[in-house]
MARDO-727948 format. One record per residue (C-alpha): x, y, z; residue number from 1. Coordinates in steps of 0.25 Angstrom, whole numbers, m for minus. Layout:
N
X / Y / Z / NUM;
...
end
This chain:
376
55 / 137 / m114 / 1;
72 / 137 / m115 / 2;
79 / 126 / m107 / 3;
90 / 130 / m98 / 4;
101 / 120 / m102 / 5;
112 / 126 / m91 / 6;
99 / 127 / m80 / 7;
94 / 113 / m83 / 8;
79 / 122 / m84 / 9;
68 / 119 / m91 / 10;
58 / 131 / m91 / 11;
43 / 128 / m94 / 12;
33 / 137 / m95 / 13;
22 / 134 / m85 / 14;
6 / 138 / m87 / 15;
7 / 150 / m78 / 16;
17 / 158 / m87 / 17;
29 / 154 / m78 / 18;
41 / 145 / m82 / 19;
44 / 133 / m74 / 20;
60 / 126 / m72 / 21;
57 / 112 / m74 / 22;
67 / 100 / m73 / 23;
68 / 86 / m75 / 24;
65 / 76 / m64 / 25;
79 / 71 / m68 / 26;
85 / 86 / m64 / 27;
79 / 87 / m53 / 28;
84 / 73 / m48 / 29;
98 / 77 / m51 / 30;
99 / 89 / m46 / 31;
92 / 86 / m32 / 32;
101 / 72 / m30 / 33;
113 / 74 / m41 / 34;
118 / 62 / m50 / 35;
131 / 61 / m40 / 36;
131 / 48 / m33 / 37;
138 / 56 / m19 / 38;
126 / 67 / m19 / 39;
115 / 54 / m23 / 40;
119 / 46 / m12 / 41;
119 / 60 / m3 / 42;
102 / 62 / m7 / 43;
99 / 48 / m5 / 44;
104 / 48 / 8 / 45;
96 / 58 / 12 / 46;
81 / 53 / 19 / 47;
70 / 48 / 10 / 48;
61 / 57 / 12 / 49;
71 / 68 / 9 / 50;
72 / 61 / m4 / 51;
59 / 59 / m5 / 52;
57 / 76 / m2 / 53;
67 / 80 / m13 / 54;
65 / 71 / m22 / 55;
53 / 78 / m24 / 56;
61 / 89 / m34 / 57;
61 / 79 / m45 / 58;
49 / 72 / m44 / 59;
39 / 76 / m56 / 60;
26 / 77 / m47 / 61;
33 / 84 / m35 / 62;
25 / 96 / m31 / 63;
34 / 101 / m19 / 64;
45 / 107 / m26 / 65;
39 / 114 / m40 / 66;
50 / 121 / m51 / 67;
53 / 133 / m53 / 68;
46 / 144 / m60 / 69;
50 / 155 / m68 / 70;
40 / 167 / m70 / 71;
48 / 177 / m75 / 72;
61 / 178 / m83 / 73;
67 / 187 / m71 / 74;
66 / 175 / m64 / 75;
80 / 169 / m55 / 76;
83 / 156 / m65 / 77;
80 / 166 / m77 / 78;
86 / 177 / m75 / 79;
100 / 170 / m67 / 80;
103 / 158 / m75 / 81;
112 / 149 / m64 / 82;
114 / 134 / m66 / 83;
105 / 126 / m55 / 84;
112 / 119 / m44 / 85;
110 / 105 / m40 / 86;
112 / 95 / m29 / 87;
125 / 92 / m33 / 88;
130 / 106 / m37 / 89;
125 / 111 / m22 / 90;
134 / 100 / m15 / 91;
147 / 101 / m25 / 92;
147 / 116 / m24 / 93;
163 / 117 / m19 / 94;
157 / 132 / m14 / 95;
144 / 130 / m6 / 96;
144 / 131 / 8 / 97;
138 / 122 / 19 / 98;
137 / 123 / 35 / 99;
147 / 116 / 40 / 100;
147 / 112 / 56 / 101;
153 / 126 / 62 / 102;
145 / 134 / 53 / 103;
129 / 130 / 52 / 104;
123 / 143 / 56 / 105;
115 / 152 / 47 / 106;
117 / 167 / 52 / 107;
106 / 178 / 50 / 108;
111 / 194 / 51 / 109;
100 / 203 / 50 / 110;
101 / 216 / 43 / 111;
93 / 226 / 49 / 112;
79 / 224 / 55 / 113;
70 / 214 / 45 / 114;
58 / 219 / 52 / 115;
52 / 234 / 57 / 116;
54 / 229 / 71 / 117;
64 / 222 / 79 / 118;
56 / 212 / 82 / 119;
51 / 208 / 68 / 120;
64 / 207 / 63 / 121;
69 / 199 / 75 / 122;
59 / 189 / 72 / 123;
61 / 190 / 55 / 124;
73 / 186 / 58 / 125;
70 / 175 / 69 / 126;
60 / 170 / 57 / 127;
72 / 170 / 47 / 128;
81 / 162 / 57 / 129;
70 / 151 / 60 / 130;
68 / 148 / 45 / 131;
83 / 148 / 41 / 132;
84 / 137 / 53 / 133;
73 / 130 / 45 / 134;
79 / 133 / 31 / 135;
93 / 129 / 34 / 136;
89 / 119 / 44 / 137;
102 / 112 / 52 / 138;
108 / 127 / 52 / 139;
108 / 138 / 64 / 140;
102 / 149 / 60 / 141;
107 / 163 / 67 / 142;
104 / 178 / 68 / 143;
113 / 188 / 69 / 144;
110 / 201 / 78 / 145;
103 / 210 / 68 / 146;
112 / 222 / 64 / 147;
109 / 234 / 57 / 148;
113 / 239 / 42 / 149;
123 / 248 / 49 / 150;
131 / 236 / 55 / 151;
134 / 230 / 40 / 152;
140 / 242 / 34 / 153;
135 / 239 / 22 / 154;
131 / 250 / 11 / 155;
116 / 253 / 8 / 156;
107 / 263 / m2 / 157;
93 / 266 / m6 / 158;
89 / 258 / m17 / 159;
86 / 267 / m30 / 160;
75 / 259 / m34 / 161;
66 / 255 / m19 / 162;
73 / 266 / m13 / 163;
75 / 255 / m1 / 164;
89 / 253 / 7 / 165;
97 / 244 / 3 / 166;
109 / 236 / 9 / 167;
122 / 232 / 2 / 168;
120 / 217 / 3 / 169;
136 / 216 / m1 / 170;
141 / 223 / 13 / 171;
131 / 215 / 21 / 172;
137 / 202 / 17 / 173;
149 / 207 / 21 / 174;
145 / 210 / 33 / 175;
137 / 196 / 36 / 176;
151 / 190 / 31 / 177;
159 / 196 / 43 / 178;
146 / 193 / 54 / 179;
147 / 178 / 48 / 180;
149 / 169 / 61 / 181;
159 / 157 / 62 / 182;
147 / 148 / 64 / 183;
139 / 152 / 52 / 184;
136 / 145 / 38 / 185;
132 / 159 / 34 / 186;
127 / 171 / 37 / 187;
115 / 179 / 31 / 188;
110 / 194 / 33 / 189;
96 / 196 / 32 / 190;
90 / 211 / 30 / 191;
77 / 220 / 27 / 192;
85 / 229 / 19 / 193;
87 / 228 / 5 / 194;
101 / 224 / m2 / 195;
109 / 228 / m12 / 196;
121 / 220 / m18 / 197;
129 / 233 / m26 / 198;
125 / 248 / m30 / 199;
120 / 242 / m44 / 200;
109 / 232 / m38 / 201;
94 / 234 / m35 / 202;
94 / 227 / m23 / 203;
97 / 210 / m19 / 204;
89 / 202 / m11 / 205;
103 / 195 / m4 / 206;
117 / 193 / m6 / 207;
125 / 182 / m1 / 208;
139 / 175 / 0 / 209;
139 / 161 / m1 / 210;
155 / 161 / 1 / 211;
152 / 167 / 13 / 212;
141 / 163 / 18 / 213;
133 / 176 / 19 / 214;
121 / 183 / 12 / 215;
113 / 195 / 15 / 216;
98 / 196 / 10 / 217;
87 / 205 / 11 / 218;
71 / 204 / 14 / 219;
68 / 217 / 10 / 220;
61 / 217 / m4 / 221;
53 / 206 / 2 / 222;
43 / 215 / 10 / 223;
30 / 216 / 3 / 224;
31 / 229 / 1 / 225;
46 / 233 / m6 / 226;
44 / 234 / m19 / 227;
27 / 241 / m16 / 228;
27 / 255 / m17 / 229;
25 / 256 / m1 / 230;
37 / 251 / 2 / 231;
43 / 258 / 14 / 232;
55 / 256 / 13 / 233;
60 / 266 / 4 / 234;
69 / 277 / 7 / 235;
75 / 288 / 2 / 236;
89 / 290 / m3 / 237;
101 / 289 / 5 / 238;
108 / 303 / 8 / 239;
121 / 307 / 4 / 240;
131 / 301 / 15 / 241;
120 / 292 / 21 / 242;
125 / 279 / 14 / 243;
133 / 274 / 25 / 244;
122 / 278 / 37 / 245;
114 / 267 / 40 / 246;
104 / 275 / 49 / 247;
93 / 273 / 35 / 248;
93 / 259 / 39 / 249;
86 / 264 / 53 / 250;
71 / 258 / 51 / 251;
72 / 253 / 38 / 252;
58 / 248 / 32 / 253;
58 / 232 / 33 / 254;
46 / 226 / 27 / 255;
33 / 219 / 35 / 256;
36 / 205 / 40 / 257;
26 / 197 / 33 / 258;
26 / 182 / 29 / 259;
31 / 184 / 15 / 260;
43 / 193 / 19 / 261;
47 / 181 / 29 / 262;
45 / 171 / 18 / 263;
54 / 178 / 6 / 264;
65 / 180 / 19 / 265;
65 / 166 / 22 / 266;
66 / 165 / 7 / 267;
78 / 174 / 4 / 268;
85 / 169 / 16 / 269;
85 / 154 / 15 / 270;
87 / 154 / 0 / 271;
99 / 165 / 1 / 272;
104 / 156 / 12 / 273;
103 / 145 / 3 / 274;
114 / 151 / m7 / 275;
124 / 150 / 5 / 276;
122 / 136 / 5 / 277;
124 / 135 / m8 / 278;
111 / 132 / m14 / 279;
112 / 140 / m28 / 280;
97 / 143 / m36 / 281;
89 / 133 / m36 / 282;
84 / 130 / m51 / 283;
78 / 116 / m49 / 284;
64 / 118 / m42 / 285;
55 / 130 / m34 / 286;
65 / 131 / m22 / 287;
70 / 143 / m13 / 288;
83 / 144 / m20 / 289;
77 / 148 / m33 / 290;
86 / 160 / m36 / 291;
74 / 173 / m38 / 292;
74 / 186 / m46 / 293;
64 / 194 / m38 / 294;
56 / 192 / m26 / 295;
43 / 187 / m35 / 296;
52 / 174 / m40 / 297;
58 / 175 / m25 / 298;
43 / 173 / m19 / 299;
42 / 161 / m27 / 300;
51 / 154 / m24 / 301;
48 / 144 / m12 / 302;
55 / 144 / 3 / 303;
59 / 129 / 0 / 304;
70 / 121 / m7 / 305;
67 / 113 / m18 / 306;
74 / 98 / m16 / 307;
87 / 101 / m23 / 308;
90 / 113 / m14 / 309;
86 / 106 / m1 / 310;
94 / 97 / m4 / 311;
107 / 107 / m5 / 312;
104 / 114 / 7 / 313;
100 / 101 / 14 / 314;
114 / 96 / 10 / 315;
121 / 108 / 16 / 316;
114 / 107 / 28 / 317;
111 / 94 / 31 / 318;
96 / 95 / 37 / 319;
86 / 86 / 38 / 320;
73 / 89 / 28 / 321;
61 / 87 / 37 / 322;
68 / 94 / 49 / 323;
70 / 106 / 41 / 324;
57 / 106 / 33 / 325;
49 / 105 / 48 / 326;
61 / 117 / 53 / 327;
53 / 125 / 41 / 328;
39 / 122 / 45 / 329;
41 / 126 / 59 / 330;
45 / 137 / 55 / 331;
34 / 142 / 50 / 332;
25 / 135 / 59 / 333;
32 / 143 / 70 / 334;
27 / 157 / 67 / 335;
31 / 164 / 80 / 336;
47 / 160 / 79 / 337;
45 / 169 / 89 / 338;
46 / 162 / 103 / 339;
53 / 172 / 110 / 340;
46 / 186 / 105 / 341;
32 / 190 / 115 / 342;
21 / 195 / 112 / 343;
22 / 209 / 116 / 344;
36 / 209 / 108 / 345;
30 / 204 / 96 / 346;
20 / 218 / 95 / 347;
31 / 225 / 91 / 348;
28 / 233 / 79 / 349;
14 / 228 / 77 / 350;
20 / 214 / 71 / 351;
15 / 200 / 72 / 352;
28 / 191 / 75 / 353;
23 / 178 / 71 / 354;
33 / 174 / 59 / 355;
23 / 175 / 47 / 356;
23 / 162 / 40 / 357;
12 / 163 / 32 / 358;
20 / 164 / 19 / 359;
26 / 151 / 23 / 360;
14 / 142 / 24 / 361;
14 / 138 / 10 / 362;
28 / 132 / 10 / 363;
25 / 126 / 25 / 364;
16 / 117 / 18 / 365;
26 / 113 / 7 / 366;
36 / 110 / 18 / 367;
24 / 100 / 25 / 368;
25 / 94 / 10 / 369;
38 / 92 / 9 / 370;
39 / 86 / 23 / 371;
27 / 76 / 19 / 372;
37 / 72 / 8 / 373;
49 / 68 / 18 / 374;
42 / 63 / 29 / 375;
33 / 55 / 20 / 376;
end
């Protein structure tokens, strides 16, 4: 297979008809610590046994942070060549922002409902908040009142090809930008509905603004059912003059809450989020910040950070590694994240409120893991 000289990539083809990105132990080193005395003397100030945890991405027999695999040529990496980012590259960037003492809150604006009834979205939302908190953690996490579609005065149209609504994820930003608070680091609108950047595009999972500190992204291809030929949540075309009246947004279809659909939110959120901060697509090991094509190469990539994007966002926010791992498993050990919502209340449309984890068990005990290695 063709080395990658301006990736630094080496593809190998693997025995299950995949390709794996493999780089030296030498690579690995460098871009986790850097070969800059300042930024050497940074890492090995920081607790042995957070050393010892990420020093794991260049050890040859480490099993907690596995490569990247490639399993078709519409793959991220592939398809959108981009040099990799380092250590190094992350904390000289002149243009990357950090929280600064005034402005360490994380603000959520929901679009719309995220659920078929009140309280399901108010509690998907509540679910999304805790695991930011966890995610980012040492940051506030806040919600915004939820407001409608007609509030952003953005322009929307049908889809030609799903025949679903769709949102134009350009207006919304500039609408996010205006409701930005004084104390916020940035501000993020979450929505059901589908987006779309500009008349000539399909369709865009997010947008964001890393100058200005906002981004707008979508959940709604991740239902188990978009792209099934049951999906409900096709409508007709827009009459003539209806373009601007945003009464077809009146019970609009939103998607069962299941396990997997809070899982790829989680996913979207924390890694778009990510981007803010100034994390760029990781292209060292498996890791959240892969860039991904399609919701298949989305899937498989994992919830976590391999060791050289911890790092960044570790040295952006300053948290403690064990605190936020333990903040992330009590999190999904709590499934109710509910404290406040009775039992009566929680019938409402024949739904089970407990927050499902189950798709999160896996990577609870890859957490467990990774908190042997700290505290060991």
């Amino acid at each position: 297979m063709p080395v990658l000289v301006r990736q630094r990539l080496q593809w190998e083809p693997s025995s299950l008809k995949m390709e794996t990105v493999r780089h030296s132990e030498h690579t690995l080193k460098t871009a986790l610590i850097s070969e800059n005395p300042r930024l050497v003397s940074q890492y090995e100030k920081l607790d042995a046994g957070e050393r010892r945890l990420l020093s794991e991405a260049f050890k040859p027999d480490h099993d907690l942070f596995g490569p990247i695999t490639l399993h078709s040529q519409s793959d991220w990496i592939i398809s959108h060549p981009e040099a990799p980012q380092d250590f190094e590259q992350f904390f000289s960037d002149p243009y990357r922002k950090a929280p600064s003492p005034d402005k360490r809150s994380i603000y959520i604006q929901c679009i719309g409902s995220l659920g078929n009834t009140r309280i399901i979205s108010e509690e998907y939302i509540k679910w999304l908040k805790g695991y930011c908190e966890a995610f980012f953690y040492g940051l506030t996490v806040k919600l915004l009142e939820p407001v409608p579609v007609s509030a952003t005065r953005c322009s929307f149209r049908v889809n030609d090809n799903t025949q679903n609504l769709q949102i134009h994820a350009g207006h919304i930003l500039k609408f996010l930008k205006k409701k930005k608070p004084e104390d916020a680091f940035c501000i993020v609108g979450i929505t059901m509905i589908d987006l779309y950047p500009r008349d000539s595009w399909n369709f865009v999972f997010g947008q964001a603004s890393l100058t200005d500190g906002v981004g707008i992204f979508s959940f709604a291809r991740y239902g188990s059912d978009f792209y099934s030929s049951r999906y409900e949540g096709r409508v007709s075309k827009l009459q003539k003059g209806s373009s601007s009246d945003y009464a077809v947004f009146d019970n609009y279809y939103t998607p069962q809450v299941t396990s997997v659909l809070l899982l790829r939110s989680c996913k979207t959120l924390t890694h778009e989020i990510g981007h803010i901060f100034g994390l760029r697509h990781c292209q060292w090991l498996a890791c959240l910040m892969q860039g991904s094509n399609h919701l298949e190469e989305a899937d498989r990539r994992p919830l976590n950070l391999c060791p050289i994007c911890l790092r960044k966002l570790q040295c952006a926010i300053g948290f403690n590694i064990i605190e936020r791992y333990k903040a992330l498993v009590r999190w999904i050990e709590d499934e109710s994240d509910s404290p406040g919502v009775s039992t009566e209340r929680s019938r409402e449309g024949a739904v089970d409120l407990p927050k499902p984890v189950d798709a999160f068990k896996e990577w609870k005990e890859w957490i467990i893991k990774c908190l042997a290695v700290v505290q060991k």
